[in-house]
C-alpha positions in Angstrom: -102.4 -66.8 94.5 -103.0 -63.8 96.5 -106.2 -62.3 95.5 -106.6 -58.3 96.4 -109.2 -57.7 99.1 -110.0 -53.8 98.1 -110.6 -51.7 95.2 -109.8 -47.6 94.7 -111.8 -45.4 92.6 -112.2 -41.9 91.9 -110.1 -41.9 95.8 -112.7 -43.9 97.3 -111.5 -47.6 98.7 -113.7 -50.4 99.6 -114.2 -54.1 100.1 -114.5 -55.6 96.8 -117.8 -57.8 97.8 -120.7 -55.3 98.8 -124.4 -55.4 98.7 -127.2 -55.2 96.2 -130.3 -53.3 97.6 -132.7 -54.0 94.6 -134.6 -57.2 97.0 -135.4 -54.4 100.0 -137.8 -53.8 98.2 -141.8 -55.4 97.4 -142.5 -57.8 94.6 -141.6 -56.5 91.6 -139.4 -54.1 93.1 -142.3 -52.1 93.9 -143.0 -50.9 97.5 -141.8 -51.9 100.5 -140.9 -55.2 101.5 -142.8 -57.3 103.6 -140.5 -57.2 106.3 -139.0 -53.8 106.9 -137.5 -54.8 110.3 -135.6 -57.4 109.1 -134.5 -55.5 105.8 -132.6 -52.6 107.9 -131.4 -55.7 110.2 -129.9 -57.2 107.1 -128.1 -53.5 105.9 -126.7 -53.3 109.7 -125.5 -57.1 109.4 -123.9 -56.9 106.1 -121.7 -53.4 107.7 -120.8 -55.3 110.3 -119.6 -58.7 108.3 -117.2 -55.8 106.8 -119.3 -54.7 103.9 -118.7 -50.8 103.1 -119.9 -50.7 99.5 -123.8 -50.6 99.3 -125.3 -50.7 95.6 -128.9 -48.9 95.2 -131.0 -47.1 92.7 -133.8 -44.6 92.8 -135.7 -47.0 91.0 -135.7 -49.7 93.6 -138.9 -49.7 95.1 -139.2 -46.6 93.3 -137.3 -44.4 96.3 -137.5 -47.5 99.1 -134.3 -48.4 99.0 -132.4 -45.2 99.6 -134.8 -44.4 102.0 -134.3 -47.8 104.1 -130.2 -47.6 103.6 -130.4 -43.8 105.3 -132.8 -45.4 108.3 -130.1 -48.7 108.6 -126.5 -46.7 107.7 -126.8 -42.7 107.8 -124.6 -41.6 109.2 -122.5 -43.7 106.8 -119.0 -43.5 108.2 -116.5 -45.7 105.7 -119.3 -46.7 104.0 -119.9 -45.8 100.3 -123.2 -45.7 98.6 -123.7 -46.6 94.8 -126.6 -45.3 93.5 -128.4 -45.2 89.5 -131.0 -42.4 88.3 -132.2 -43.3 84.4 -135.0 -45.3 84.8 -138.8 -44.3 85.2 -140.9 -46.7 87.4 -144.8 -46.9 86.2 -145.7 -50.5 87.8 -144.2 -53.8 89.2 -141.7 -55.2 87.0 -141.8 -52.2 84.6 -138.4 -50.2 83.6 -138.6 -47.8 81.0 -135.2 -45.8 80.2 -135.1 -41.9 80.7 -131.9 -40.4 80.5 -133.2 -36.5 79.8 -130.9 -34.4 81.8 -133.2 -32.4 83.2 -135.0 -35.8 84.5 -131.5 -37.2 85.7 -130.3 -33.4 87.4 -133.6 -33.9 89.4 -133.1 -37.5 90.3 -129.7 -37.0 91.8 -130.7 -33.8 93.7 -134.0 -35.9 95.1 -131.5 -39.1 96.0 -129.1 -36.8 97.9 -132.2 -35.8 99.8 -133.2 -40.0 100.5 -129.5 -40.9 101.5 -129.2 -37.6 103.3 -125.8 -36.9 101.8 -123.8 -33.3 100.5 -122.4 -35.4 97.5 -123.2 -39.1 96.1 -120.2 -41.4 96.5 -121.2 -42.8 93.3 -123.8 -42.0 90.8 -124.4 -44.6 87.9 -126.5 -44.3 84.8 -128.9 -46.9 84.9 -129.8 -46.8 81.2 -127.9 -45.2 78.2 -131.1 -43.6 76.8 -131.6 -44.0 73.3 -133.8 -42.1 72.5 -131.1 -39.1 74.0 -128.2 -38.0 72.4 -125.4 -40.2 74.7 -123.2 -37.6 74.7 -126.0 -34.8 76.4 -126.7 -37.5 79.1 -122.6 -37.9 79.6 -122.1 -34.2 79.8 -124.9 -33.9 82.2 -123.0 -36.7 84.3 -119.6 -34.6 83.9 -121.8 -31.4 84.7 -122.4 -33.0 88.3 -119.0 -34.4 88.8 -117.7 -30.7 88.7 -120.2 -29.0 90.3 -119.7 -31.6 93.5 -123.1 -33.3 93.4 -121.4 -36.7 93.0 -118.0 -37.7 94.0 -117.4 -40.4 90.9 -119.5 -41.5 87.9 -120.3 -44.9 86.8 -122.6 -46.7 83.5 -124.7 -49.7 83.9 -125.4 -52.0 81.2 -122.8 -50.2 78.9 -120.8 -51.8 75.7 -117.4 -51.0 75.3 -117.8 -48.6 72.5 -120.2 -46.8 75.5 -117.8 -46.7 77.9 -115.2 -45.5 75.3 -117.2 -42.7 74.3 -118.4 -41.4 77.9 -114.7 -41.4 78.9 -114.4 -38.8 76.1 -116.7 -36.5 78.1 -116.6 -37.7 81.9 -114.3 -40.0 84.1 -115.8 -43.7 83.9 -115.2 -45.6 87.8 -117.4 -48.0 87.4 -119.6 -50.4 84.7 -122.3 -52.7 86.4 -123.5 -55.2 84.0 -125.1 -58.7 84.0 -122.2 -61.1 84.8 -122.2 -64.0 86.2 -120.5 -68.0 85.9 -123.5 -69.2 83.3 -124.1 -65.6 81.6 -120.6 -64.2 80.5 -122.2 -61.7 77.7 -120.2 -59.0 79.1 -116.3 -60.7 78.9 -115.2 -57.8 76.5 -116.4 -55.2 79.0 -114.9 -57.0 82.2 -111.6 -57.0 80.0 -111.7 -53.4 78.7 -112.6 -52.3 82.7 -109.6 -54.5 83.7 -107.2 -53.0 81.4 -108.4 -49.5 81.8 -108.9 -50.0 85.9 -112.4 -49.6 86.0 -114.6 -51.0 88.5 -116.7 -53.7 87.3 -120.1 -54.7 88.9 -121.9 -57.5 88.3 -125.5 -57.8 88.8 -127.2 -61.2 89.3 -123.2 -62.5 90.6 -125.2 -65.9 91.5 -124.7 -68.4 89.0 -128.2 -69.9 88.2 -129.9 -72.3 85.5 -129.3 -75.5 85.0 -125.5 -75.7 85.8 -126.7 -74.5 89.4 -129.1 -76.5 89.5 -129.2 -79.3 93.2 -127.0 -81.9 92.2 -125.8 -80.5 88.9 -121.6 -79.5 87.8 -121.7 -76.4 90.7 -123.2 -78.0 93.0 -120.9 -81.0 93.6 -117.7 -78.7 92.9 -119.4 -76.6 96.0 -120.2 -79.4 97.9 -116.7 -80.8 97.8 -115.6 -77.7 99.1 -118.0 -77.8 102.2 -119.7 -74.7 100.3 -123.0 -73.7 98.7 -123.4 -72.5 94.9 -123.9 -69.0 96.2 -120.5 -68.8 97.8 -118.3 -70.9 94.9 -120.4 -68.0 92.1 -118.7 -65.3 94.4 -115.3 -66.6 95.4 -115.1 -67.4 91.8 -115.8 -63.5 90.6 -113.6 -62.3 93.0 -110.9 -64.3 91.5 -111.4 -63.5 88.3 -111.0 -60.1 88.4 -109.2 -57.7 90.5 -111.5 -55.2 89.5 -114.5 -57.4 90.2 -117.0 -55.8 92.8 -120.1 -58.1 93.6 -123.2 -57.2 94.9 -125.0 -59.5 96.1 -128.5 -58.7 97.6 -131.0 -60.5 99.9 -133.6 -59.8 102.2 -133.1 -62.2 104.5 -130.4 -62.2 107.6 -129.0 -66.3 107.1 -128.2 -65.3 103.2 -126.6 -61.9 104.2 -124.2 -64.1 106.5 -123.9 -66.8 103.7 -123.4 -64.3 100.9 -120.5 -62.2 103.0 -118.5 -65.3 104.0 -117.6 -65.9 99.9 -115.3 -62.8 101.1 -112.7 -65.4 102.6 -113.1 -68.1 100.4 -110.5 -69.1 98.1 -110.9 -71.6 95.5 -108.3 -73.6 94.7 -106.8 -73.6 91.3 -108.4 -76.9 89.8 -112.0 -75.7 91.0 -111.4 -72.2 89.1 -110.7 -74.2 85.9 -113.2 -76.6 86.2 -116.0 -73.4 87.1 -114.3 -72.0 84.1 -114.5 -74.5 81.9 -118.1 -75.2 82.7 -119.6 -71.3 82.0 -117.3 -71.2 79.2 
């Protein structure tokens, strides 16, 4: 089968596996990493292996990330940024949702300041707030979408009914939500983005757990394909969905190069069943 390298939204095309840029980041996603040097190496790397999709957040580190993607990429050429605004940052490890739009207005103006940029290519809500009215953080999502702050809108960890009810207010490009081969929570979202062309985005696109585990089911399928778990959990996404955009993020140079070479990989039919069979 002939499985599509490239995905369109909001006018916007790029390669359908990018780059998570949560792990440039300290422990905890807090600071900077230990290695800065080698962090902007791996952005440059992961551009020049033919990634031009780049997933951040203002959260990530907090500010870090932006502000190592601008030192590595800007100026960006064909490269789109992704980034998310709707979580406040108070220690390592700690997410607490904030979807005020006042607080989200500010957060976009400050990341268009980090990634040095006129307009966001893409600006995700990280959290739907609940202690917000939905429909006041939406509007305030369709407020910057007219007023040219951001150039397409996206949710993160959003239900259907969610994503139904933002459409109502604002154009929905993309959903990010935990997906993977051994967590498929989010199969009615993948389907409803599929059906309605929606990007989908899965964070944490390596399988892990036991069937991942050395010598376990995914192991030996990727072994007998001269492959590692990391690449079979992304050649497999990218089959499963033609609007299936993976992100995955390291910070070291040797998984960059591992992680981008899932791009040409095509599993054969009876190792897609089998992989499907196993998560199911």
């Amino acid at each position: 089968m002939s499985i599509p390298t490239t995905f369109t939204y909001a006018n916007q095309t790029v390669n359908r596996l990018g780059y998570g840029a949560m792990r440039i980041t300290g422990a905890g996603v807090w600071g900077y990493p230990d290695d800065v040097a080698e962090c902007l190496d791996v952005l440059r790397r992961a551009v020049e292996l033919g990634v031009n999709f780049v997933d951040t957040a203002d959260s990530y580190g907090p500010n870090v990330s932006e502000e190592l993607i601008a030192r590595a990429l800007h100026p960006y050429g064909d490269v789109k940024i992704a980034t998310k605004a709707g979580l406040l940052r108070t220690g390592p490890g700690v997410w607490v949702a904030c979807g005020r739009p006042d607080y989200l207005r500010q957060q976009c103006e400050l990341s268009l300041r980090r990634l040095a940029q006129d307009s966001l290519d893409l600006f995700q809500l990280h959290r739907i707030d609940p202690t917000v009215p939905a429909e006041e953080q939406f509007a305030l999502l369709r407020a910057l979408l007219d007023e040219g702050k951001v150039r397409a809108v996206g949710l993160s960890n959003a239900s259907v009914d969610q994503i139904v009810a933002a459409r109502e207010i604002v154009p929905v490009s993309t959903v990010q939500n935990l997906y993977n081969i051994t967590n498929r929570t989010s199969e009615d979202v993948l389907d409803y983005c599929q059906e309605n062309r929606i990007g989908f985005i899965p964070w944490y696109p390596v399988a892990s757990g036991d069937l991942a585990r050395a010598g376990g089911p995914l192991d030996a399928l990727a072994s007998a394909q001269g492959i590692t778990v990391a690449q079979l959990s992304l050649a497999w996404l990218l089959r499963r969905s033609p609007v299936m955009l993976p992100i995955p993020g390291t910070s070291k140079l040797a998984h960059v190069e591992e992680n981008c070479a899932a791009a040409h990989i095509e599993i054969d039919d009876a190792t897609y069943e089998a992989i499907d069979a196993l998560g199911a």
